[in-house]
N, C-alpha and C positions, 0 to 999 in steps of 0.2 A: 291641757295647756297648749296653745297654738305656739310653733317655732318661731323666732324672730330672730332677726339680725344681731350679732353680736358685737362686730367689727364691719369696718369695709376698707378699703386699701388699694388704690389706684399707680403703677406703677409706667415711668414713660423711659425707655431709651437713651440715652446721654446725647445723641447726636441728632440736632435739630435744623433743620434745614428750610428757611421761606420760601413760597411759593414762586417767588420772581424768579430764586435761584432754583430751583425745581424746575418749573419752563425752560430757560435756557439749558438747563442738562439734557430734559427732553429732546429741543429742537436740535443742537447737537449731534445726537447720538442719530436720529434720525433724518438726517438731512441728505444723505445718499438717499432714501426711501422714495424721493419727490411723491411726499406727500404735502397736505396743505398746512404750512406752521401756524399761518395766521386761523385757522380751525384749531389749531392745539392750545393756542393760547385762550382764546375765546372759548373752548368749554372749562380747561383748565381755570380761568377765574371764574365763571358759571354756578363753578361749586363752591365759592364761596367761604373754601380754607384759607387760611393764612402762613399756612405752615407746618411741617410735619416731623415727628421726632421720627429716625430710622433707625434698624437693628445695626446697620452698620455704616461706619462713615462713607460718604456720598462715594468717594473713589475707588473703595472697593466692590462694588457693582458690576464693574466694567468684568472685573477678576472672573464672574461667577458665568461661566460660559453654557453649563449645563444643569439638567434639574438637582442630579446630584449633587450638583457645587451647592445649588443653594439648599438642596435640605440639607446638605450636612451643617451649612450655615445655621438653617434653620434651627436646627436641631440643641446647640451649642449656644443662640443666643436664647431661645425660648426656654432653657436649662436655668440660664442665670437670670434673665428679667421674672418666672415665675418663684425662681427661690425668693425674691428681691420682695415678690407682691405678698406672697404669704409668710412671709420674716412681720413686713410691717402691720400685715391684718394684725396676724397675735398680740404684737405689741401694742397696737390701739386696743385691742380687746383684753390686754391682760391674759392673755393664756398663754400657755407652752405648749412645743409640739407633741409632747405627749397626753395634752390633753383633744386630739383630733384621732377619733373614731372613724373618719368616712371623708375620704377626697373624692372631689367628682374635679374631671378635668374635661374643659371644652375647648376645640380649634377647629379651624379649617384650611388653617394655610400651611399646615406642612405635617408630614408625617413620621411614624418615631415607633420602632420597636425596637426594646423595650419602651413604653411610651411615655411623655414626660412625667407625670403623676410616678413612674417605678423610676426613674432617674433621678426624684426630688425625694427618695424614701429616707436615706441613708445622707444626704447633705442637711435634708431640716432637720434628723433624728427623731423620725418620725417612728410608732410604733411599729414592728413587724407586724402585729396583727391588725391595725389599718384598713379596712373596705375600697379597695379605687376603683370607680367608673370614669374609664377614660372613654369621651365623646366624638367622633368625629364623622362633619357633614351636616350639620346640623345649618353654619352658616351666620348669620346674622341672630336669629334668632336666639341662640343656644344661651347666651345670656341668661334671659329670662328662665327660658327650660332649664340651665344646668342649677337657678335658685327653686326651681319648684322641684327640679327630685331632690336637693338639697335639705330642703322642705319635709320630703317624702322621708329621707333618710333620717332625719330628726325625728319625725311622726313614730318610728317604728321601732325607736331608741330612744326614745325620751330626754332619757341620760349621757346621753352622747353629746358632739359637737361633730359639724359634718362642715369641710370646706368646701365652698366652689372655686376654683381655679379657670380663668379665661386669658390666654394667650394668644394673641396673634400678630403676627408678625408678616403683614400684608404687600409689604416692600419687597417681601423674597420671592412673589409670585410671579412679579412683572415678566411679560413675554414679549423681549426687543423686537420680533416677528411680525406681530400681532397689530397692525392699524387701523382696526375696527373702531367705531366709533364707543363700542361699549368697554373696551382694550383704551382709550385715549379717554376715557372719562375715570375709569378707574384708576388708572395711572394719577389722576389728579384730587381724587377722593383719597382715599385709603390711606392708613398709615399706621405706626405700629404702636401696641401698646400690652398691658397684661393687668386683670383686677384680682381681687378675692377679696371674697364675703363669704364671713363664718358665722353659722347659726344654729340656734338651739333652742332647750324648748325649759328642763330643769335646773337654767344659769340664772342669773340674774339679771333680768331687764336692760339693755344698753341701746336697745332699738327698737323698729317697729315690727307688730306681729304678721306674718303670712298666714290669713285667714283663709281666702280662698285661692282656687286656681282654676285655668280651664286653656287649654290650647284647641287649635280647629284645623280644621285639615282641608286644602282646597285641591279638589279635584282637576288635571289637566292643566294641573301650572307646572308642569317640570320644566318649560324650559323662562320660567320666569327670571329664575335665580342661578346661578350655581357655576361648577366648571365642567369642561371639557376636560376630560385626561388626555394630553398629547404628550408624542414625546420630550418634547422640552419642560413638559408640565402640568401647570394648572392652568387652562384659558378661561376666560373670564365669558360666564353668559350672564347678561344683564337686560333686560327685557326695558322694552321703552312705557310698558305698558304697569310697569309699578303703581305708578300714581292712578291710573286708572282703578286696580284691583282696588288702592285701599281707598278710594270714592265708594266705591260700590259696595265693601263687606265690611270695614273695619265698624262703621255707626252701630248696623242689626248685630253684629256678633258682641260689642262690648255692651250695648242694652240688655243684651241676652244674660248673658256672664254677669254683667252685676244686679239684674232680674232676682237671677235664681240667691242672691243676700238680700233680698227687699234692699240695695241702696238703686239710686238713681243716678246718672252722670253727673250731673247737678250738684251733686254731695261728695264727689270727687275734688279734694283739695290738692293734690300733687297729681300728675303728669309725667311720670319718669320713663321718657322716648328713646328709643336708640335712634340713634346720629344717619339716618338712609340717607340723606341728601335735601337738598334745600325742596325739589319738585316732591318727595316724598312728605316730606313736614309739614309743605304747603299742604298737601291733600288730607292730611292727619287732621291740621288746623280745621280745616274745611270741614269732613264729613264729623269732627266732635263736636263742631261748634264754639270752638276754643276760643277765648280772647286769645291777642297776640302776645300777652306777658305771662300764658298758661306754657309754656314751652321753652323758655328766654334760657333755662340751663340747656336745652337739650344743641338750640341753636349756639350757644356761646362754647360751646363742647364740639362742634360739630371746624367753628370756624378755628379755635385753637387749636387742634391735635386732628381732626379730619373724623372720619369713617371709621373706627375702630371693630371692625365687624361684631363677633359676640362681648367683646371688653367696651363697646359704646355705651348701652343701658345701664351697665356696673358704674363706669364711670359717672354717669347723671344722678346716680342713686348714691356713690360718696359726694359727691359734691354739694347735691342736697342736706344730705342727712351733716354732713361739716356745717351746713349753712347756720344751721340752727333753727331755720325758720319750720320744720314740720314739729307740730304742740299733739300733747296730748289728746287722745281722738279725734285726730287727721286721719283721712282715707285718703290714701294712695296706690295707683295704678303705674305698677313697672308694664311695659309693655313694646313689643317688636313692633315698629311702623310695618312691616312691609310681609309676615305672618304671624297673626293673632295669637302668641303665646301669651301668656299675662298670670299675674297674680297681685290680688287685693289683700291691699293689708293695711293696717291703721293703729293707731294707738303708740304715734313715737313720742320717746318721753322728749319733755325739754327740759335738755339739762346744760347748764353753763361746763363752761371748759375748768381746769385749775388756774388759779390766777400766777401759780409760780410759772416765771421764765422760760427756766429750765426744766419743766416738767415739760417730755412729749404728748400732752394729750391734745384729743379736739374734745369736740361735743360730747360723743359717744363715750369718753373717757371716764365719766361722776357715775357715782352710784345710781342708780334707778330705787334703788331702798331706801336709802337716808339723803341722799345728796352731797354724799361725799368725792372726795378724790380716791378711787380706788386703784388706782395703778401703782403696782410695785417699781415703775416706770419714773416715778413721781420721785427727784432726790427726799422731798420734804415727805412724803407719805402725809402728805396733810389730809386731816382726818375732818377740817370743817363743815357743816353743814351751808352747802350752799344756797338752797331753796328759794323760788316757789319748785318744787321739780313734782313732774304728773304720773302717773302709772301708766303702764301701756292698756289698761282694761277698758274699754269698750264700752260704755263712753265714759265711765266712772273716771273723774279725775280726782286724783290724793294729791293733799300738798304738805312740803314740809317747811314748818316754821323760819323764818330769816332770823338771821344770826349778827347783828351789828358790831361784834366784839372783833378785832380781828385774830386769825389764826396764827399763833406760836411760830406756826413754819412756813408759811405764806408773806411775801413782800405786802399785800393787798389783804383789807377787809374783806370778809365774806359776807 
């Protein structure tokens, strides 16, 4: 049985800040610099955000003079925005933290011994004997990679449930120093958030399956991505030559990778991008041959909350899978604009939400069995069949009969 999604769970910051008022803090804080404003402004709307939630209110920034100020920030907010993201997966997925065998935790903006995954053991009450793979460097990517060992971890445990956890908290790297143009574009991209996605293989059906995977490796690109370690911190390397790389490899390598399943791009119904930036998207669009409404989460994800480094592609993947619109065998492509990690997978059920109120569910929340409301979450524990709902099997779809009576503990016919 191939692992699938169980839950997914997207979490943002309380303090949100627009873009207008972002530029002017910038120009601000930098205006001793005599550098050029009217260039900060002009790439700052470029990106094409609207606005960014931060780990911490805008004022206390100034506070944070050295790297330690801000990992220890780091440290303390990435603590509670990740209890916050894996509190709520559970709860959409119906599970308990005692039922999580394998945490994988991925970042890249801040660092943590004991690392976050062992400071979330004991506040989610989570098992002592628990598996954690804590990630870090990965970068943008880690997204995708932290659901394929996820993936892995399920495959080798059948019985298990294994979280992935992405945390980043991109606002605590800024380097007031730093006027580079890839330093002044980042500043305007980025911003903070945390996901989790729980998955499994011997649960019961709540999402789509991870069929296959394949990451690739591009030789002589260190200095595409990443950071500089200086004393003040993390500097930001940002290559202007992104959009060029993913022209040139992202087409041959995702033909390849979905080669080797006899599907074809063509037979790719979902698109789920991480957020690189409007020039990266553009070149995604480009070399897949995408229509412009194959991408419309990844861009509307990108303009409301920014660049979410590996918590981007998490977020495009709950947003989808909430939508409702991926049906029983659909193929879907999670995948890193900017290095080819990915995993294909297909067969999400479609299943309606509960119609009570006051039950927390989405999509993901009905039985994939009967079509029920299965969440203990549920005050009603309505037990109606809701149907048509699909199986997640490849390409076989099962439906279960509509039910025009309405349900005992439901306001709403099923």
């Amino acid at each position: 049985m191939d692992p699938h999604v169980l839950g997914t769970a997207a979490v943002l910051p309380e303090h949100y800040v627009d873009q207008e008022t972002l530029i002017a803090a910038f120009r601000d804080a930098w205006a001793e610099k005599h550098f050029n404003a009217a260039r900060l402004e002009q790439l700052h709307r470029a990106v094409q955000v609207s606005g960014r939630h931060l780990a911490l209110p805008l004022e206390r920034y100034r506070e944070l003079r050295s790297f330690a100020a801000r990992n220890d920030a780091w440290i303390a907010a990435a603590t509670d925005l990740g209890e916050k993201a894996v509190r709520a997966a559970l709860m959409r997925a119906d599970l308990k933290p005692s039922d999580v065998e394998h945490l994988v935790f991925v970042t890249v903006t801040g660092l943590s011994t004991p690392s976050i995954d062992a400071r979330l053991m004991e506040r989610l009450g989570l098992r002592p004997d628990v598996k954690r793979t804590p990630i870090f460097g990965l970068g943008c990517v880690a997204g995708a990679t932290g659901l394929v060992r996820a993936a892995d971890a399920v495959r080798a445990h059948p019985g298990g449930v294994a979280a992935l956890l992405a945390v980043e908290l991109c606002s605590l790297t800024l380097q007031r120093e730093d006027l580079s143009v890839a330093n002044l574009i980042a500043s305007g991209l980025f911003g903070d958030g945390a996901a989790c996605v729980l998955v499994g293989a011997e649960r019961p059906r709540r999402g789509p399956s991870i069929v296959a995977t394949r990451s690739v490796f591009y030789p002589g690109t260190e200095r595409v991505m990443g950071w500089d370690i200086v004393e003040s911190g993390f500097k930001v390397v940002l290559s202007p030559q992104v959009p060029h790389l993913v022209r040139a490899r992202i087409r041959e390598d995702v033909d390849a990778f979905l080669a080797t399943q006899g599907v074809s791009r063509q037979e790719i119904r979902h698109f789920i991008c991480h957020t690189g930036g409007p020039r990266v998207l553009e070149a995604f669009e480009e070399a897949l041959e995408l229509p412009a409404e194959a991408l419309a989460r990844t861009w509307e994800s990108l303009r409301s909350v920014g660049n979410l480094s590996s918590a981007s592609v998490l977020f495009v993947l709950r947003d989808l899978l909430d939508s409702g619109e991926a049906k029983g065998g659909d193929l879907g492509l999670p995948s890193s604009c900017t290095v080819p990690s990915r995993a294909l997978w297909g067969g999400s059920p479609s299943l309606p939400s509960c119609s009570r109120k006051d039950c927390a569910t989405g999509p993901s929340r009905r039985s994939a069995i009967d079509g029920t409301c299965a969440s203990s979450w549920c005050p009603g524990r309505c037990r109606s069949r809701a149907g048509p709902t699909a199986s997640s099997a490849i390409p076989t779809i099962s439906r279960s009969p509509w039910r025009s009576s309405p349900c005992p503990s439901c306001t709403a016919p099923t």
